[in-house]
C-alpha positions as CSV (number, residue, x, y, z in Angstrom):
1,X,32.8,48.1,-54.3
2,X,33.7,47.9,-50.6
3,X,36.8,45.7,-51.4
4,X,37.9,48.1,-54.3
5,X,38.3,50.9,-51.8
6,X,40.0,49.3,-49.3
7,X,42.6,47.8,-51.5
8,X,43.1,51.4,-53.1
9,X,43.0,52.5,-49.0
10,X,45.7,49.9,-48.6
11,X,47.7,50.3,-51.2
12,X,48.3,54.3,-51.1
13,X,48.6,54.7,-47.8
14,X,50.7,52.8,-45.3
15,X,52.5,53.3,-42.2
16,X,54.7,55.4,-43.8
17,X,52.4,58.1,-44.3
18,X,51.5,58.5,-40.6
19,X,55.1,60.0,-40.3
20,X,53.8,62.6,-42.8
21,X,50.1,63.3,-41.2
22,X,49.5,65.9,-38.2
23,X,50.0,64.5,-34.8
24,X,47.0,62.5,-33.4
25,X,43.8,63.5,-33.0
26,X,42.6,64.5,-29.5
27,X,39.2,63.5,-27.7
28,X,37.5,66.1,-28.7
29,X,38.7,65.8,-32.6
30,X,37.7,62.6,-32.6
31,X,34.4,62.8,-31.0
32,X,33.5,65.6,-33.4
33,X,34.9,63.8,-36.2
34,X,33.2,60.3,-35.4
35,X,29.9,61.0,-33.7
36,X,26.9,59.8,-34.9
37,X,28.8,58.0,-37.9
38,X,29.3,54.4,-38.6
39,X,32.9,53.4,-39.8
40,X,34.0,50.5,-41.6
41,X,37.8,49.9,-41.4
42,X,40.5,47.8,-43.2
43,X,43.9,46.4,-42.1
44,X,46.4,44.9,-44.6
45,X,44.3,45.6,-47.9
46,X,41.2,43.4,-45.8
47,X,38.1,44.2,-44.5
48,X,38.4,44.7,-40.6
49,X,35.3,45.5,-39.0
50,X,32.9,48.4,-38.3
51,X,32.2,50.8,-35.4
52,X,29.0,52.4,-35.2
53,X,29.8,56.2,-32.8
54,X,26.9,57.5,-30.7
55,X,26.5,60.1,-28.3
56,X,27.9,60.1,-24.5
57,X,31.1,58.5,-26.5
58,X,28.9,54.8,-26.5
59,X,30.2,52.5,-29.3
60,X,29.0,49.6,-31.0
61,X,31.9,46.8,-32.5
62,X,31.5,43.9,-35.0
63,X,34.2,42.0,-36.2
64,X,31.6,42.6,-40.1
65,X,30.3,39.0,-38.6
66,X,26.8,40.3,-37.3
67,X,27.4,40.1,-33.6
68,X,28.5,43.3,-32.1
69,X,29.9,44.6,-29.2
70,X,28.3,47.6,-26.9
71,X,31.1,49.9,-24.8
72,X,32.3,53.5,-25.0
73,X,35.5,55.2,-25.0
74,X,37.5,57.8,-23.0
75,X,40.7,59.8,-24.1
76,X,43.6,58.8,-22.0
77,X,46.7,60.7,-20.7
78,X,48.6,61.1,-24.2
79,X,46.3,61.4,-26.3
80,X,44.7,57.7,-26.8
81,X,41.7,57.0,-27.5
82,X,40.8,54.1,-25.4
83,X,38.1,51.1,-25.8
84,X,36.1,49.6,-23.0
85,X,33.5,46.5,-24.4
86,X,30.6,45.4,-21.9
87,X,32.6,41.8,-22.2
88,X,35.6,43.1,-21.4
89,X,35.3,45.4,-19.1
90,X,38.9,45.5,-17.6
91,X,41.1,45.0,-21.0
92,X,40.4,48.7,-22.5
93,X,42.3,48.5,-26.4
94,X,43.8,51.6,-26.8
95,X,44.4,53.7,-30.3
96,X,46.1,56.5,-31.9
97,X,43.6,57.9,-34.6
98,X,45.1,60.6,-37.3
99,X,43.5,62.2,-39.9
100,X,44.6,61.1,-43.1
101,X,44.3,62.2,-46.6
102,X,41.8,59.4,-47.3
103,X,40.3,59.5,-44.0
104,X,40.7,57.9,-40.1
105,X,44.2,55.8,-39.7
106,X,44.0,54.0,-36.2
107,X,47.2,52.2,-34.9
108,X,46.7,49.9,-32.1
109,X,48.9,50.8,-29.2
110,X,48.6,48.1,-27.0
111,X,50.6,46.2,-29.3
112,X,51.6,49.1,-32.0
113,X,53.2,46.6,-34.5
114,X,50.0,44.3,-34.8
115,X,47.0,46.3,-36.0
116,X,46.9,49.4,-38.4
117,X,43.2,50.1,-39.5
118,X,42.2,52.6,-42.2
119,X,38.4,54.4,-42.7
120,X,37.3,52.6,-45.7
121,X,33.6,54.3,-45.4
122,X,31.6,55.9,-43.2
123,X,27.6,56.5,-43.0
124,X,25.0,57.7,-40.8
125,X,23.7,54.5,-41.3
126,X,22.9,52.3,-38.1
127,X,25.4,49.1,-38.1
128,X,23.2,45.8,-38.6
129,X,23.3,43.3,-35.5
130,X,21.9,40.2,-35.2
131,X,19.8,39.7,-32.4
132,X,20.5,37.9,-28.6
133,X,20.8,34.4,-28.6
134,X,18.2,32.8,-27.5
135,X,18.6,29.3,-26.4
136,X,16.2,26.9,-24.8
């Protein structure tokens, strides 16, 4: 079901569109827009990944492989909406986000011609993890 969204996503809405759409969100759009929801996102008619928005602008990443990623976010000069993970603490990723017909559209501007995500779903639902490794 997932995958049938996200190629509809895909296919009838591209980059194209964000010419057409609003400006980009600000911080506070965003964070009333995304808190307290989980978001699964697609890039290229594919399943990306999933971020799971709590309060205080914390975040939780997974790659849809199980392992996640804890960080928050801040809004930076120009409107970005910027990414810090606990592993990476001095490479913040930094996004546009517009509101779309369909939903979220998030373009990567570290690199804006690599990464385009779209809101396949969102939930209330808490994002499944796996737990630590434990080794011995």
């Amino acid at each position: 079901m997932m995958r049938l969204t996200l190629t509809a996503i895909a296919l009838g809405l591209s980059a194209t569109a964000l010419a057409a759409m609003d400006g980009p969100m600000s911080g506070a759009e965003f964070d009333a827009y995304s808190q307290g929801k989980t978001f699964y996102y697609g890039a290229d008619g594919e399943a990306y990944g999933v971020e799971e928005y709590m309060s205080d602008r914390k975040v939780r990443w997974s790659f849809l492989d199980g392992d996640c990623k804890e960080g928050h976010w801040y809004e930076e000069a120009g409107g970005l909406i910027c990414f810090v993970y606990d592993d990476t603490p001095g490479d913040p990723q930094c996004w546009s986000f517009y509101q779309g017909p369909r939903g979220l559209v998030a373009r990567f501007e570290n690199n804006p011609q690599s990464t385009e995500l779209y809101e396949v779903e969102n939930s209330t639902d808490p994002m499944m993890c796996k737990g630590p490794e434990v080794g011995v």
